[in-house]
C-alpha positions in Angstrom: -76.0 -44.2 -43.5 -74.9 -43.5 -47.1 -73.8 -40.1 -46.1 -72.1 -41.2 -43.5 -70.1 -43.9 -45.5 -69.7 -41.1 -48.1 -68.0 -38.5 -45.5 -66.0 -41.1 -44.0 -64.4 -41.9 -47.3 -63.7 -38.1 -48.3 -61.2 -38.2 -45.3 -59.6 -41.5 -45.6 -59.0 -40.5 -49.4 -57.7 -36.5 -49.0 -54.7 -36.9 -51.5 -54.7 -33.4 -51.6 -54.2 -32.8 -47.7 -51.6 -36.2 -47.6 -49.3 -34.9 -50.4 -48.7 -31.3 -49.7 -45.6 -29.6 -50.3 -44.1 -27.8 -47.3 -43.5 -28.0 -43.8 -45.8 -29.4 -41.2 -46.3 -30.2 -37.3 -45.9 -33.4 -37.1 -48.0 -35.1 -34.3 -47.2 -38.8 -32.6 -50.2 -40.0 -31.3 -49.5 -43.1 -28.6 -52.7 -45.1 -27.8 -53.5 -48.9 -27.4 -57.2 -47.9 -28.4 -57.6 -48.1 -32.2 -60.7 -45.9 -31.6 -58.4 -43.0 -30.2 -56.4 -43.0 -33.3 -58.8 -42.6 -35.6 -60.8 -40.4 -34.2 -58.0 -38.0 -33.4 -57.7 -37.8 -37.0 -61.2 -37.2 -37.4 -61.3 -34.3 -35.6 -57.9 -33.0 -36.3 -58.0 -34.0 -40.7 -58.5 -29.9 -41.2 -56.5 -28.7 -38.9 -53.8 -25.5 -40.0 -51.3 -23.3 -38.3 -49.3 -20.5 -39.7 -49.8 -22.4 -43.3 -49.3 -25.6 -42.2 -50.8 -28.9 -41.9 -50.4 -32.1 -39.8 -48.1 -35.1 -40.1 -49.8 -37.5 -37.2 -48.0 -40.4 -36.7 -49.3 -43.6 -34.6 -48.1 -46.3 -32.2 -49.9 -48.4 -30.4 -48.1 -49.1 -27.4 -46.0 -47.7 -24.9 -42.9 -50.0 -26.7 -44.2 -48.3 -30.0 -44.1 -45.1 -28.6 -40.2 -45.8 -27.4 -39.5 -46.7 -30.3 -41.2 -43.9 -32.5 -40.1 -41.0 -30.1 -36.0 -42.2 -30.7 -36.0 -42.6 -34.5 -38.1 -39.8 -35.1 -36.5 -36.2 -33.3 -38.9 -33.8 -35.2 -42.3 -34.9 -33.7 -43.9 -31.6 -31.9 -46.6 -32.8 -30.0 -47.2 -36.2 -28.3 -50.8 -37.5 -27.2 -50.3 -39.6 -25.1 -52.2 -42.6 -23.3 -51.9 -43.4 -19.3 -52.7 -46.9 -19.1 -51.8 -49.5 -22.2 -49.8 -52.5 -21.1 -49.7 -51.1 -17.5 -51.3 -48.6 -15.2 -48.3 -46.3 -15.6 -47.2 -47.1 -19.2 -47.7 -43.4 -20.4 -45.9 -42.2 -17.3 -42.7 -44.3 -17.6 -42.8 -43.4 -21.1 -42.8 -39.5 -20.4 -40.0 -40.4 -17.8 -37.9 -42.6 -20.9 -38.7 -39.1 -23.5 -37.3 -36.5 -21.3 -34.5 -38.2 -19.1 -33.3 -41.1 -21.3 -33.9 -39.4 -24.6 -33.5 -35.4 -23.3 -36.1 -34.4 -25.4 -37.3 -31.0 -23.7 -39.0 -29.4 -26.5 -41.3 -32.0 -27.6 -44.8 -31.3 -26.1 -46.7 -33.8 -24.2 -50.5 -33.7 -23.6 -51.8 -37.0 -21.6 -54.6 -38.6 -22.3 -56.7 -41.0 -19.8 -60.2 -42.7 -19.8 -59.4 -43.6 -15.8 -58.6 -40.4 -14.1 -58.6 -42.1 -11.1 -55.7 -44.3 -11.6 -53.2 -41.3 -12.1 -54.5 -38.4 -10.2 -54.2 -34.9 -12.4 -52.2 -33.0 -9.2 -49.8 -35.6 -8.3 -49.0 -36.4 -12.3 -48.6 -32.6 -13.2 -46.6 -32.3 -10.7 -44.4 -35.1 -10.6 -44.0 -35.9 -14.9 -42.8 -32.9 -16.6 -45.8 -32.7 -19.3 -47.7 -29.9 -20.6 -51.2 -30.7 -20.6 -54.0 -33.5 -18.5 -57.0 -34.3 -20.2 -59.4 -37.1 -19.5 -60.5 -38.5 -23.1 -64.2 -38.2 -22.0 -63.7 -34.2 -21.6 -61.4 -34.1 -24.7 -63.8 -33.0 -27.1 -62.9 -32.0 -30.9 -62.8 -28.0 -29.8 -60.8 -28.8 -26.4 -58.4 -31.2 -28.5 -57.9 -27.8 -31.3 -57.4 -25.7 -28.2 -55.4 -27.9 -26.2 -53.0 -28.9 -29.8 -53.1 -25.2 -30.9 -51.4 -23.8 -27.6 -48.5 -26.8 -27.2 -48.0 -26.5 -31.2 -47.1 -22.7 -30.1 -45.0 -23.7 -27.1 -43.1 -25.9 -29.1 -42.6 -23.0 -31.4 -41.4 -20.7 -29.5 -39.2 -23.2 -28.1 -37.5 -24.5 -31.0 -37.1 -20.6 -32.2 -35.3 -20.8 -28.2 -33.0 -23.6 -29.3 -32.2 -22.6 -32.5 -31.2 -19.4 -31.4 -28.9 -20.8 -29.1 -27.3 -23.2 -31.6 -27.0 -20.4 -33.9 -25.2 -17.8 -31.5 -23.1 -20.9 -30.4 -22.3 -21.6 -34.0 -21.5 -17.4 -34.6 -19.1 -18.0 -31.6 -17.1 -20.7 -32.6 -17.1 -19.6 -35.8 -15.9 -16.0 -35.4 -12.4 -18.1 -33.7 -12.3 -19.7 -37.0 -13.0 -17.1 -40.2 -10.8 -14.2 -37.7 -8.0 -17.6 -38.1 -7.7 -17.3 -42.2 -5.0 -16.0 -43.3 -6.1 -15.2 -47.2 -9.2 -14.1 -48.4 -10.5 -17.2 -50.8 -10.1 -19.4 -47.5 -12.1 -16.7 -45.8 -14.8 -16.8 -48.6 -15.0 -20.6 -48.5 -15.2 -20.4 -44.7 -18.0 -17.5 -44.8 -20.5 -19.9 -47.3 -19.9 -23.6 -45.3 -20.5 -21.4 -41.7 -23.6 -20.3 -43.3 -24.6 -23.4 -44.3 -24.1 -25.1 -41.2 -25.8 -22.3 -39.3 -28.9 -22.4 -41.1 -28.8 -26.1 -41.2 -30.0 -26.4 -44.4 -28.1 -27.5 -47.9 -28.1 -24.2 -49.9 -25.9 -23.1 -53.0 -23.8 -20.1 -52.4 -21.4 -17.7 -54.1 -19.5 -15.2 -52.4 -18.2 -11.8 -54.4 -15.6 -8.6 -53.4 -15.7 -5.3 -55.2 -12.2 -4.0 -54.1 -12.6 -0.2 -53.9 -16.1 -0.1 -53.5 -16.4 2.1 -56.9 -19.9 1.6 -58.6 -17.7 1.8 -61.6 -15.2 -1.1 -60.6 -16.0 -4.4 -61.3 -16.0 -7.6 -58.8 -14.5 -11.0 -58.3 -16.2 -14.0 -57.3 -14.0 -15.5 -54.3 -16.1 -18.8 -53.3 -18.8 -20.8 -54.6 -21.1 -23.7 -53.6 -23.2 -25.6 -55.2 -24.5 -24.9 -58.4 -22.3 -21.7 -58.1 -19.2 -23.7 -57.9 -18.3 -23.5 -61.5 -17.7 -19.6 -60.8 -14.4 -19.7 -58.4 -12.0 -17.6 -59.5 -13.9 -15.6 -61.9 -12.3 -12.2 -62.3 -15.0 -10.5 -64.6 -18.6 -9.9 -63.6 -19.4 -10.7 -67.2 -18.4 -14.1 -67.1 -21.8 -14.7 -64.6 -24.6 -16.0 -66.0 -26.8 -12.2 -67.0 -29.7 -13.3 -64.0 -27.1 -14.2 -61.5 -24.5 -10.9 -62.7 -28.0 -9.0 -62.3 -29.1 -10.1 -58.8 -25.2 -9.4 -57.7 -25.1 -5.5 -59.1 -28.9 -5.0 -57.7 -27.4 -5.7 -54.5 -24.1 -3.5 -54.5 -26.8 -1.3 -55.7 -29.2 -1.4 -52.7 -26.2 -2.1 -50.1 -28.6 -4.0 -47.3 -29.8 -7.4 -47.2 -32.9 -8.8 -48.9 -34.6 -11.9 -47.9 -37.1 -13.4 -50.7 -38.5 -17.3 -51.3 -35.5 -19.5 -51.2 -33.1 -16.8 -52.1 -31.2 -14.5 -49.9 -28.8 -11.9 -50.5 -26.2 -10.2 -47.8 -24.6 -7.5 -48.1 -21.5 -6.2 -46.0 -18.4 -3.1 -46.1 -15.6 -3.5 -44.3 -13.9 -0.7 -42.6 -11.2 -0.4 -45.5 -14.2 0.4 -48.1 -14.1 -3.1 -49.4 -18.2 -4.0 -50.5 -18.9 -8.0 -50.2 -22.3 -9.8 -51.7 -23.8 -13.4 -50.4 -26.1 -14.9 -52.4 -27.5 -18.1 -50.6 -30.1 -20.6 -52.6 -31.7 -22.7 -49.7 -34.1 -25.7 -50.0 -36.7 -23.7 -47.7 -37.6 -20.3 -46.9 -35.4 -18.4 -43.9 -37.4 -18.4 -40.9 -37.6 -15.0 -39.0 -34.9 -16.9 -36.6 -33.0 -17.6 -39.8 -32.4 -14.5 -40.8 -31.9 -12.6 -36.9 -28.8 -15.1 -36.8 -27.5 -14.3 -40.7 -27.9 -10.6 -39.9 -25.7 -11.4 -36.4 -23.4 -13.6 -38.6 -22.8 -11.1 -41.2 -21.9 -8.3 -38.5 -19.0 -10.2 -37.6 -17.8 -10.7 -41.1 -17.1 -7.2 -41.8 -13.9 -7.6 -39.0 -13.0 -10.9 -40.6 -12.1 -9.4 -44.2 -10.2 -6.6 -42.5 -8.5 -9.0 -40.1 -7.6 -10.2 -44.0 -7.0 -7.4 -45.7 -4.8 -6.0 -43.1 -2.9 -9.2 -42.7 -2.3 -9.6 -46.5 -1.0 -5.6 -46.2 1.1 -6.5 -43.9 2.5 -9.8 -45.5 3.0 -7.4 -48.5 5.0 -4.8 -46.4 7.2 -8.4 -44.8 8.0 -9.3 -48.1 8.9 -6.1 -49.5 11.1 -5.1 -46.1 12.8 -8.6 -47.0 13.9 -7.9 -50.5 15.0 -4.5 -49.5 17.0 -6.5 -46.6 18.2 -8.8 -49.5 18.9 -6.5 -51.5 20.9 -4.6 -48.7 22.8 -7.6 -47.9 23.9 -8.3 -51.4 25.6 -4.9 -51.8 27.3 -5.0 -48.2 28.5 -8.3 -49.5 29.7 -6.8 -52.8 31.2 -4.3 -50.9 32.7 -6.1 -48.5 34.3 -8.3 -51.2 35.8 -5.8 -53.1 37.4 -3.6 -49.1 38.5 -7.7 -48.6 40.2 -7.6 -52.4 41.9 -3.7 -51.7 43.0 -4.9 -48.5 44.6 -8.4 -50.2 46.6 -5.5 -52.8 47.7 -3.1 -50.1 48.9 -6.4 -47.7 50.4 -7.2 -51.2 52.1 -3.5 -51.8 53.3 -3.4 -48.1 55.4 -6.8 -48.3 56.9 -6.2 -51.4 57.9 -2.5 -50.3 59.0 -4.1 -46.8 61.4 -6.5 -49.6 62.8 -3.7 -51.1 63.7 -1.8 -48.0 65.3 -4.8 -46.6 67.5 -4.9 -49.7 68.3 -1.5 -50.3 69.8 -1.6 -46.2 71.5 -5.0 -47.2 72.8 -3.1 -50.2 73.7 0.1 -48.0 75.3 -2.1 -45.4 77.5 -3.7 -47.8 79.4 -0.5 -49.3 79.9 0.4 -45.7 81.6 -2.8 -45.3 83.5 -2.3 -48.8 83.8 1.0 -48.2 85.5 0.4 -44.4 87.8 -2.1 -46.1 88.7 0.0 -48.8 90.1 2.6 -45.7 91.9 0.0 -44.4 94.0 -1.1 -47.1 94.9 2.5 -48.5 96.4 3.2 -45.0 98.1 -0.5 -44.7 100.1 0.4 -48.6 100.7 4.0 -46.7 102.0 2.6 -43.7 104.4 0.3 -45.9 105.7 3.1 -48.2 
């Protein structure tokens, strides 16, 4: 009896297992039988997959379990009771997880100590749940068994979904970064992307080596984080030595290196521009993680020559405009001085168009003088 009592309280006080850093599967386990409960922890208190331990959770009730399954959206596996405060307690709670709450991924093994009441065919087949076990069958190695292969399911069916929300998120976000028009938006727009696609807070700082020259050095463009106080650094040497370290290493090696909490991407555009990502996450990338980043940073090679080319051609718009303006002003100049020499010569024709009208008002009065002067010389002759 003593070493009973003595095994019994090693696992009700496992600090060790309870305060573990990392990830874990966490398991809801919904039964009105106190008995269940803890001897599902019993059997399950060693229990490790792919380096990870579980997080079970209890309620007690089918209102528990309602309540539990909406507030909580991470559980993976559900054990689940048939008959608490009704005969079909379990059941209507399967129908409220998947239709009310749309919770496909979550797994859902039933458990029942009166097969009777719910045959296994007709409940298999009419409740979508993964698994049918009647608790007096369900020993320790069947529970492993049973929790080892939904724990995998669920696995490969969150890897499912979160490749779909990432490619979704690649999508709409190719639209966006091929929308920026200069290439610090683009940098801003490449780090918060990458943040929301690995759904995860991480620290990020994005850097461009123009000419892609070993030699040359690099410019930081955006910065997250911890890496925020680096945005709009011109000079590698301004970085602290680590970080200036890491960045070089990786225009260096030119491929993309995944490593603890730290990742960093490399891209070239087509014009021979190099980029580096360094992301600081909370967790590690996933194998998921990184098949979507390497997707992601595909794309981003387009979007800094989309960029580049636009910025080129801004360039060429604003040059072609001062040459225009500058075109303009010396037609106007020009145009202003033909307007001044056609004033003058307006000017010079009038005033010789004066003097011709005198000189033949001139003229036309020594005819008339003249004509009189005729007239009286043969008048006196006519009188003599």
């Amino acid at each position: 009896m003593a070493d009973k009592d003595e095994l019994l309280t090693v696992i009700d006080d496992d600090p060790v297992a309870a305060d573990e850093h990392g990830a874990r599967w966490k398991i809801a386990v919904i039964d009105d039988d106190p008995a269940v409960h803890d001897g599902t922890r019993f059997a399950l208190y060693d229990y490790i997959l792919n380096g990870q331990r579980l997080d079970i959770v209890s309620a007690h009730s089918a209102a528990e379990g309602r309540e539990l399954m909406r507030t909580q959206g991470d559980i993976a596996v559900v054990l689940l009771d048939v008959v608490m405060e009704s005969e079909h307690a379990g059941l209507d709670l399967v129908e409220f997880i998947r239709k009310e709450l749309k919770n496909e991924t979550v797994r859902i093994i039933l458990r029942t100590g009166q097969p009777g009441q719910a045959p296994e065919r007709r409940v298999i087949v009419d409740y979508d749940i993964n698994d049918y076990k009647a608790k007096t069958e369900l020993t320790a190695d069947k529970l492993f068994t049973s929790l080892t292969a939904a724990l995998r399911s669920y696995q490969q069916l969150e890897r499912m979904v979160q490749t779909r929300r990432g490619l979704e998120i690649i999508i709409d976000a190719a639209s966006t970064l091929y929308d920026f028009k200069s290439m610090q938006r683009l940098a801003e727009g490449v780090l918060t992307q990458l943040a929301s696609l690995l759904n995860v807070d991480c620290a990020g700082i994005l850097v461009l080596r123009d000419d892609g020259n070993a030699d040359s050095d690099f410019s930081v463009l955006a910065g997250s984080g911890c890496y925020s106080r680096f945005i709009g650094t011109t000079s590698s040497k301004a970085l602290d030595p680590d970080l200036r370290q890491m960045v070089e290493a990786a225009f260096q090696r030119r491929k993309n290196e995944f490593a603890d909490h730290r990742s960093v991407l490399y891209l070239r555009t087509g014009s021979g521009r190099e980029v580096v990502v360094l992301l600081q996450a909370e967790r590690q990338l996933s194998d998921t993680d990184r098949a979507l980043v390497e997707i992601f940073c595909s794309r981003l090679s387009i979007a800094f020559d989309n960029v580049i080319l636009y910025e080129q051609l801004n360039t060429a718009k604003t040059r072609l405009e001062e040459r225009v303006a500058e075109r303009t002003q010396d037609l106007t100049k020009a145009n202003r001085r033909l307007a001044a020499q056609w004033a003058r010569l307006r000017q010079a024709n009038t005033f010789k168009s004066e003097i011709l009208g005198t000189v033949a008002h001139d003229r036309r009065q020594v005819f008339d003088l003249a004509e009189h002067g005729t007239w009286i010389f043969y008048f006196f002759a006519a009188l003599s």
